[in-house]
N, C-alpha and C positions, 0 to 999 in steps of 0.2 A: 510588217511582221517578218523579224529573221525567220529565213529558215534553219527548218529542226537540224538538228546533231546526229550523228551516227548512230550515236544510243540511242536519242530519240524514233530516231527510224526503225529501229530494232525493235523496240518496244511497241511502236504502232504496229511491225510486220508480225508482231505478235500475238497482238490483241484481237487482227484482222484475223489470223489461221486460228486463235481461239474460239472465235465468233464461228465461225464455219464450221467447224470441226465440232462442235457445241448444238449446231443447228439440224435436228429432229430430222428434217426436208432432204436434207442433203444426201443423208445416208439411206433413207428410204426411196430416194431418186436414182444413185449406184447400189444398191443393192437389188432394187426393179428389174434396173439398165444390165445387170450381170447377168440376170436368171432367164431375160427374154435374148441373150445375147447368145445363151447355151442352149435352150430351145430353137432360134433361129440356126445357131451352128447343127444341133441335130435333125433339124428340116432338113438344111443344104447339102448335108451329109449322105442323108436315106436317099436322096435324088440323085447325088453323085454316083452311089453304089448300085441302085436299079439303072442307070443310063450306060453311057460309055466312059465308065470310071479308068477306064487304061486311059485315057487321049486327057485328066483331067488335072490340076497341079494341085496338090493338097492344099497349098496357099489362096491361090481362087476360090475355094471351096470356103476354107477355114475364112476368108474375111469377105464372102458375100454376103453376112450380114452387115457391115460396115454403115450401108446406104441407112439401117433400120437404127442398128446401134448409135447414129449420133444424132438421133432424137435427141436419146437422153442426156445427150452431154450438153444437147442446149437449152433444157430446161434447168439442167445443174449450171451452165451460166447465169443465166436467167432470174433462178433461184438467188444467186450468192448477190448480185445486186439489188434486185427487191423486196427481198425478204424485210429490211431495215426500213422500209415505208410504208411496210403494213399495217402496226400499230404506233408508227412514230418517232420508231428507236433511233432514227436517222438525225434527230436533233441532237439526241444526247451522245452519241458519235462525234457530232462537230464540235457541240461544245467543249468535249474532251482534246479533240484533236481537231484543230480549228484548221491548219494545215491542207486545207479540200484536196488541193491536188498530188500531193505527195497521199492521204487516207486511201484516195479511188487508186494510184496507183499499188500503193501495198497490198490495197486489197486482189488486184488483178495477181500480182507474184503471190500471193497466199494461195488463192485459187488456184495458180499453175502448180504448183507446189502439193497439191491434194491430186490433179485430176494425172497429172504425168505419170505415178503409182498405178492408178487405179484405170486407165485407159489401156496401158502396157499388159496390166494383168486380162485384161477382158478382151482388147484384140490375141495376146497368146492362148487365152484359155477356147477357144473357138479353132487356133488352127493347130493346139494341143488335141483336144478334140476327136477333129476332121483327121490327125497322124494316125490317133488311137483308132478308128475307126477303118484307115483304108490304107494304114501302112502297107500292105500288101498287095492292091488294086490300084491306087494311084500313082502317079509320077511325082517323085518324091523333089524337094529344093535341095539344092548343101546349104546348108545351116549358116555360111556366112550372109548368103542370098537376103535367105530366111530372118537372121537378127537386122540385116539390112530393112528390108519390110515394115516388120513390128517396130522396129525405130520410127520408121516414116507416117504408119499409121497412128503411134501414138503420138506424132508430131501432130497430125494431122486432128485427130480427134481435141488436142490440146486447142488448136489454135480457135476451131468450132467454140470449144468453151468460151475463152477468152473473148471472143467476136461476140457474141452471146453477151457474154456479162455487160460488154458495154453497150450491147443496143437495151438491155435490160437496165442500166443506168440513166440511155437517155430517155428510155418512155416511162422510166421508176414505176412503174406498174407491169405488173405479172401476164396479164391475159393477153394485152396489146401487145407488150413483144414476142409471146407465143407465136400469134395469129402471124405477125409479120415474118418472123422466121420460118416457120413451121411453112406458113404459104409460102416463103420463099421457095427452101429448100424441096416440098414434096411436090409442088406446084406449077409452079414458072421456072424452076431452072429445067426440069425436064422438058417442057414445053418450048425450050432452047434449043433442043437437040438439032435441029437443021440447020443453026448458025453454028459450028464451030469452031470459026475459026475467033468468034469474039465471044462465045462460052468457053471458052479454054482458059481466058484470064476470070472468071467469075472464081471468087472464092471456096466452093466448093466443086467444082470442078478440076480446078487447078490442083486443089488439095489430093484430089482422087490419082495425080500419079505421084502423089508423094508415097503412096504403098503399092502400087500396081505396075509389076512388070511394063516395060514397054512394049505393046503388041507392031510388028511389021504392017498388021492390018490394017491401022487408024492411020489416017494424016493427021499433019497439021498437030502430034502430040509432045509434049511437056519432059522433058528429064525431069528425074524426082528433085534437085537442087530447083530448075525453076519453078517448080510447082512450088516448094518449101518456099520460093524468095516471093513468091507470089500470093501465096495466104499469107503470109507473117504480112508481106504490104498493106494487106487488108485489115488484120486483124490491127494492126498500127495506127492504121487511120482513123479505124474506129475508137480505138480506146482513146487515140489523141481528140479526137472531137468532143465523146464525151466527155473526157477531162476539162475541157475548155469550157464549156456549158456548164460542168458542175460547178466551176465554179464561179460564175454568173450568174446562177440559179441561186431563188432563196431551198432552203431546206425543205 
């Protein structure tokens, strides 16, 4: 089978961000993901301003809920590849776009292409926030710092996604790739914490100084470029694996 054409590519990349953008799930997952992201920012917040808010960086503040926030971004992975073997739609996909590995891959750039918006908005809107609240009491960033950050986090939160979609590709079922990530991430990687010098490369760990000042106090820590080159690794591998098995696999 050649492969598709440029238009054709276009046309799949299209059909994929219509399906998702189309998908009920999806928007009631960021939408969830937004509202427990502004409740958690005005927990972190009220905390900030009862304790020693002068010694505290609005930034820290504004994206400690980050750890909570990217639940949802991995059941919005999660989501975007299982949804289509729920009721079986997964067939009539292939038969349309026989293509396997070019459809998982467009679908992955569809998905990034939804969550990059909607990640930036939700990491900003938490340490919008956290400003609106303690412009006066806390230690304020410069704002190059600041978009520095929110870049990194919603890099960060994106690649979550994407890592997501494709373990939710390879177990095409919804609850198994919860358990497995969900356990990962709230689980075992904390349960890490003594090793750091070989948590550092885990996926979300690494990712964690893609938005997070570097502290003098940790060793053994990550610039935010090797953080960024270190989840993209991950996230690569996994989308490349699953790629290869989908298309080995019958539908």
């Amino acid at each position: 089978m050649s492969f598709p054409s440029s238009k054709e590519i276009t046309r799949i990349l299209g059909a994929e961000l219509d399906k998702l953008v189309t998908l009920p799930s999806i928007w009631l997952t960021l939408t969830g993901t937004f509202i427990l992201n502004l409740l958690l920012a005005a927990a972190f917040t009220s905390v900030g301003l009862q304790g020693a808010a002068g010694t505290q960086s609005i930034l820290n503040i504004g994206l400690a809920s980050m750890r909570y926030l990217q639940a949802g971004f991995i059941i919005l992975g999660i989501l975007a590849t299982c949804s289509e073997y729920t009721g079986g739609q997964i067939r009539t996909t292939l038969t349309t776009i026989p293509w396997r590995g070019v459809q998982l891959s467009t679908k992955h750039f569809a998905l990034a292409i939804i969550t990059i918006p909607a990640a930036f908005i939700m990491a900003a809107s938490g340490v919008l926030y956290t400003f609106t609240m303690m412009r006066d009491t806390a230690v304020v960033i410069e704002i190059d710092t600041m978009i520095k950050i929110l870049l990194g986090a919603t890099g960060y939160l994106t690649c979550t996604t994407l890592l997501s979609a494709a373990i939710g590709a390879l177990f095409r079922r919804t609850t198994p790739a919860l358990v497995v990530l969900l356990g990962y991430y709230f689980v075992v990687s904390p349960l890490t914490r003594d090793f750091p010098t070989i948590r550092n490369y885990f996926p979300d760990t690494a990712g964690y100084y893609m938005y997070m000042p570097p502290s003098t106090d940790e060793i053994n820590v990550l610039t935010p470029m090797q953080g960024a080159g270190i989840s993209m690794l991950w996230t690569l591998i996994f989308i490349t694996v699953a790629i290869v098995l989908f298309r080995k696999r019958d539908a």
